[in-house]
C-alpha positions as CSV (number, residue, x, y, z in Angstrom):
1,X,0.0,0.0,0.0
2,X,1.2,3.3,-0.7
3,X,0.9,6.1,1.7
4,X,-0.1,9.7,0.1
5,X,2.3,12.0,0.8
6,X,2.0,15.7,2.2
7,X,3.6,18.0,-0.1
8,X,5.9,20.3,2.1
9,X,6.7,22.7,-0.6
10,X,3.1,23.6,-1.1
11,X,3.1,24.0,2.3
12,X,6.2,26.3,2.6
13,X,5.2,28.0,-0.3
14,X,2.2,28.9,0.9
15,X,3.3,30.3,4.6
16,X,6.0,32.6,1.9
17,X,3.0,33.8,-0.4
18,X,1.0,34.5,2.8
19,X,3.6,36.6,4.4
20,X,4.3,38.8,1.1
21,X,0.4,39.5,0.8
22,X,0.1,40.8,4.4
23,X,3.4,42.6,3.4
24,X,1.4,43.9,0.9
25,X,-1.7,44.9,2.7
26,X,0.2,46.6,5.1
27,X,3.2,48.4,3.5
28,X,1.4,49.3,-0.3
29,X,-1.1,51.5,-1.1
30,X,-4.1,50.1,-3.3
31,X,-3.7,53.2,-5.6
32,X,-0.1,52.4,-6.1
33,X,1.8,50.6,-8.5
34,X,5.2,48.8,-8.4
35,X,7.9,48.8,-11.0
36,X,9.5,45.4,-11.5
37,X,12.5,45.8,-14.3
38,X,10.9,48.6,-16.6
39,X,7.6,46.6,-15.6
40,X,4.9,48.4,-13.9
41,X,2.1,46.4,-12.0
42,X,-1.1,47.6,-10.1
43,X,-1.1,47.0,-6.2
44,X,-4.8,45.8,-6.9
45,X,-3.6,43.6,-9.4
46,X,-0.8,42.3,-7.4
47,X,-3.1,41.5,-4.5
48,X,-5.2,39.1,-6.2
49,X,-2.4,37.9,-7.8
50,X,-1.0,36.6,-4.5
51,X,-4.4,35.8,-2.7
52,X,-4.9,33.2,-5.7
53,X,-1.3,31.7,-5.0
54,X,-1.1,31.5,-1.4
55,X,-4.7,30.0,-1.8
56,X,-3.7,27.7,-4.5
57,X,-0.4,26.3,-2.4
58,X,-2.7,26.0,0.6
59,X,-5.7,23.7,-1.0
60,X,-3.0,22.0,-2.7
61,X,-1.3,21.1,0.4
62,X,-4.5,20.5,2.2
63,X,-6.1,18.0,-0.3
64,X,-3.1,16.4,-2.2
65,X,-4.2,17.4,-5.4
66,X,-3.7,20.3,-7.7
67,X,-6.7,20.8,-9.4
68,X,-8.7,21.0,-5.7
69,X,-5.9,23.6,-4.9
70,X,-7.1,25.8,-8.4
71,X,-10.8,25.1,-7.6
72,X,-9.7,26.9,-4.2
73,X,-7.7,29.6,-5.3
74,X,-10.1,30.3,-8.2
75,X,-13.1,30.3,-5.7
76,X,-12.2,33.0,-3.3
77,X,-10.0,35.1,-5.6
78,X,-13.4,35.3,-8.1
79,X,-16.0,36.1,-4.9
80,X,-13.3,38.8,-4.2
81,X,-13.3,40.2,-7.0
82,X,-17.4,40.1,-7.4
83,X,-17.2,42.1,-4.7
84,X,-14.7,44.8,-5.6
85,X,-16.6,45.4,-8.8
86,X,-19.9,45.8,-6.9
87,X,-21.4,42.8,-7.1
88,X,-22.4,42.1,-3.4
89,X,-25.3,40.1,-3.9
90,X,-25.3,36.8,-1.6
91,X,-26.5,34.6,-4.7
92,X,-23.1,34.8,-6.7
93,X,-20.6,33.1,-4.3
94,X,-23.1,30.4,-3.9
95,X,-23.9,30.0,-7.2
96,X,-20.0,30.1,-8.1
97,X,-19.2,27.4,-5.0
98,X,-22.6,25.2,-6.9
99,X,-20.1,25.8,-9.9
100,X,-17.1,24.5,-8.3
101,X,-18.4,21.9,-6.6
102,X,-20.2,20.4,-10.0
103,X,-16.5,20.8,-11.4
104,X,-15.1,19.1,-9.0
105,X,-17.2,16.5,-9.4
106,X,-17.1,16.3,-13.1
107,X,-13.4,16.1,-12.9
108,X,-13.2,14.1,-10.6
109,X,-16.0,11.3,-12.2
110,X,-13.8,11.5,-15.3
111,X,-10.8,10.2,-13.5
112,X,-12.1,7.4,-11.9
């Protein structure tokens, strides 16, 4: 029998990416932007960059799988985003998580 191994770089990667976006919340402005190598990013845009990573590497950790870890990251960085555009209606993160969930259960019917 094979045991199913925790994946410790998802882990550590995840406690990194969680550090640098509360370094980010406190030390950036939202109206900011950053120059990376003649490069320049929005501190909005950054944030939800790194809230879908460090969600990603922790659902991946968590469940052993990848795609569960996308699902995840892909969940809370979208209801985030509903609501910075406006859309704070209850009915769209739980018809998004009914989306997930019938994804993941798609996928996860087609592997077996």
């Amino acid at each position: 029998m094979r045991k199913k191994r925790k994946f410790v770089l998802f882990l550590t990667g995840s406690i990194f990416s969680f550090i640098l976006f509360s370094l980010l919340i406190i030390f950036l402005s939202p109206s900011g932007k950053v120059n990376i190598a003649n490069f320049s990013l929005s501190n909005t845009i950054l944030f939800f960059l790194l809230l879908f990573v460090s969600f990603f590497l922790l659902g991946t950790y968590l469940f052993t799988n990848h795609l569960r870890g996308v699902l995840i990251g892909s969940y809370i960085t979208i209801v985030l985003l509903l609501r910075y555009f406006g859309f704070t209606n209850i009915f769209y993160p739980i018809l998004l998580l009914a989306l997930i969930v019938l994804l993941d259960r798609l996928i996860a019917k087609g592997k077996a």
